[in-house]
N, C-alpha and C positions, 0 to 999 in steps of 0.2 A: 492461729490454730496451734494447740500443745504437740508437742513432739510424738508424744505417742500416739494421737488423732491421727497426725499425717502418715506414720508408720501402717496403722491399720488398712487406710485407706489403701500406700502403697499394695499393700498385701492382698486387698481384696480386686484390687484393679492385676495383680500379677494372675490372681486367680481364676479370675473373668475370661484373661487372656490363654493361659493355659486349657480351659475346656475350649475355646472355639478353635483352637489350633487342634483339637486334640479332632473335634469336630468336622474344618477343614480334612486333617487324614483320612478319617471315616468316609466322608464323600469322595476323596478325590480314587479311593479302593474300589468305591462301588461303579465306579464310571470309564468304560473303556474304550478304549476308541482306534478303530479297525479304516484302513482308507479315509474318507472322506466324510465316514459315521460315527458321530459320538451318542454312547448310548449311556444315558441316563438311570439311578435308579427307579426301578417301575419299569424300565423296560421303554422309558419314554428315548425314542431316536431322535438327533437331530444331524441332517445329512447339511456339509457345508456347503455355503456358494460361493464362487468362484467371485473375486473380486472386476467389478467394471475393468472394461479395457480402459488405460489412459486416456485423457479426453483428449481430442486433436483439434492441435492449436494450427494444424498446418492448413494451407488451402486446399488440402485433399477431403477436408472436412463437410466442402458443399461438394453437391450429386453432380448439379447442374451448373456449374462454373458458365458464366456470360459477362463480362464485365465491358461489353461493346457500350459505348457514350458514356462509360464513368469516367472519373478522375482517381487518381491514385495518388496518397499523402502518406509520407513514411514517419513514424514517429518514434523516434531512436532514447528515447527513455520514458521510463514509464514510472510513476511517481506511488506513493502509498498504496501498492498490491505488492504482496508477497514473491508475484512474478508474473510473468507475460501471460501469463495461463489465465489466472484470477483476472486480470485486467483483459483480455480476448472473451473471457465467458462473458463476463457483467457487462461491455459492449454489445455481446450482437443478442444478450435478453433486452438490452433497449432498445434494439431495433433500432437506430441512430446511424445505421450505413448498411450498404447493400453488400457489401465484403470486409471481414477484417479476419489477416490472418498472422502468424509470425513468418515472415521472409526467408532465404537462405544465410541473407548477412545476420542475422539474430535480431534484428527489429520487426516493428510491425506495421503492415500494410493496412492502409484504410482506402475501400474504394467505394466512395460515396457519388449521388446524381448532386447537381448544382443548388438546388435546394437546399439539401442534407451540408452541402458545403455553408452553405450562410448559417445552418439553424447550428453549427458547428463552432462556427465567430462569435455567435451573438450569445450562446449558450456561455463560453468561454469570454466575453466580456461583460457578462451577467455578474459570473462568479469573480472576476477582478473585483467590478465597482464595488460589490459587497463586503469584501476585506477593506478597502479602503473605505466604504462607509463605517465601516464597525469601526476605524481606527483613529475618526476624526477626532475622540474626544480624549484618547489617550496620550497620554503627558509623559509615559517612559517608551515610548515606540514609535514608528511611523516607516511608511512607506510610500513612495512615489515613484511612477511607468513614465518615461521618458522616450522621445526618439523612436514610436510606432514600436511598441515592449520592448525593444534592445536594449532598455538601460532601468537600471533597477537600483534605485536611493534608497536607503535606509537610515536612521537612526535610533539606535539603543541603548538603554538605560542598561551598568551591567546585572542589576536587581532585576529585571525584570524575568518574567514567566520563561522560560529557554525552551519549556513543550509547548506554549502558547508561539513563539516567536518561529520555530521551526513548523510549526502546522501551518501557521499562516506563510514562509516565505515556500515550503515546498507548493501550495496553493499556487502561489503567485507565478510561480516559474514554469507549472505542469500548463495555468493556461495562459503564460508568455509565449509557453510551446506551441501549443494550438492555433494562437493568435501570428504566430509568424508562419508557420507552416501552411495553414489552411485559407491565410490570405493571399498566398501563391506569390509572396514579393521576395522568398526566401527557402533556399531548395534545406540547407544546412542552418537551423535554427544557434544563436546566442544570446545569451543577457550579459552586460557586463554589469554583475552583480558590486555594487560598492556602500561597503557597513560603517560605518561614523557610531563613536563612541559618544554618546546624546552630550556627557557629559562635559568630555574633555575638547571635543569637535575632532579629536585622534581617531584617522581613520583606518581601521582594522581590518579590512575587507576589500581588495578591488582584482576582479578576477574576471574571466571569461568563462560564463558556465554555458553547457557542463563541459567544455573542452577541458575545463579546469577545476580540480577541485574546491568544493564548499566546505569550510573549517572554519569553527569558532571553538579558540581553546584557550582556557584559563592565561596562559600568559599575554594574550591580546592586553590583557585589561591594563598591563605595568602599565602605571602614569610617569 
């Protein structure tokens, strides 16, 4: 495009801009607003509402609190929700336990019937085998459950997908959790998470999660 093309255009895109601001002003004179009423030109009202109360993640949230013949399983991290909140609503719309609330210690309480406990394991040893079926035929990744989920193998390539690899080990971990927890062989859930560099057999990773932090960072890889 010639220079003076472009210059035109600039001008006529500054000019564009200049009436709808000028427009903006015009509206924003004609509209005023008294309490909780904004009044429109025309004379059209629009009175505000008031935003929802916070939603309550607390057990004050059922009416009728009974939790006689449940079991109660604490889950002290919460994996891909923004917060306890997000992850308390999208449970009890699944209807998947008869109470779930956030505790005083800042975790969260699940009080399921015996039922709801199994369909809880199986649910959660559904979603393992799945990652490790997807992973059988992958050549720069892998993963393997060791020792009833307390132990958690890995090896990876350093090319490979790092949103693909962290989707799938937050996966693995959130239903390692569930899998220890909700089998009732373990009040305090861990994986002893251990990463191998596919390449080198250097291993980059051996921790106690989540007692301990998860980090994978660039200088891991020095050979």
């Amino acid at each position: 495009m010639k220079r003076k093309n472009i210059f035109g255009t600039i001008v006529g895109v500054v000019i564009v801009i200049c009436v709808l601001m000028a427009m903006v002003q015009f509206k924003k004179e004609q509209i005023t607003q008294k309490d909780n009423v904004t009044v429109l030109p025309g004379g059209v009202t629009i009175k505000k509402i008031e935003d929802d109360e916070e939603y309550d993640i607390s057990k004050n949230y059922y009416k009728d609190y009974d939790d006689t013949g449940l079991e109660t399983y604490v889950i002290t991290t919460v994996f891909n929700y923004d917060s306890e909140e997000s992850y308390i609503k999208e449970i009890r719309e699944a209807d998947i336990c008869e109470y779930i609330y956030k505790n005083e210690e800042g975790y969260v309480d699940v009080k399921v019937t015996e039922k709801q406990r199994k369909e809880w394991l199986s649910t959660a040893e559904e979603n393992i085998n799945i990652i490790l079926k997807n992973m059988e035929d992958e050549e720069k990744c892998s993963f393997e459950f060791k020792e009833k989920y307390t132990i958690l193998e890995s090896k990876v390539e350093k090319n490979y997908s790092l949103q693909a690899y962290a989707k799938d080990i937050i996966n693995l971990l959130y239903n390692a959790e569930i899998m220890q927890i909700f089998s009732e062989t373990e009040k305090e859930w861990s994986v002893n998470v251990i990463i191998e560099n596919m390449s080198t057999g250097k291993e980059l990773v051996n921790i106690q999660y989540p007692q301990e932090d998860l980090r994978i960072e660039p200088n891991m890889w020095k050979e």
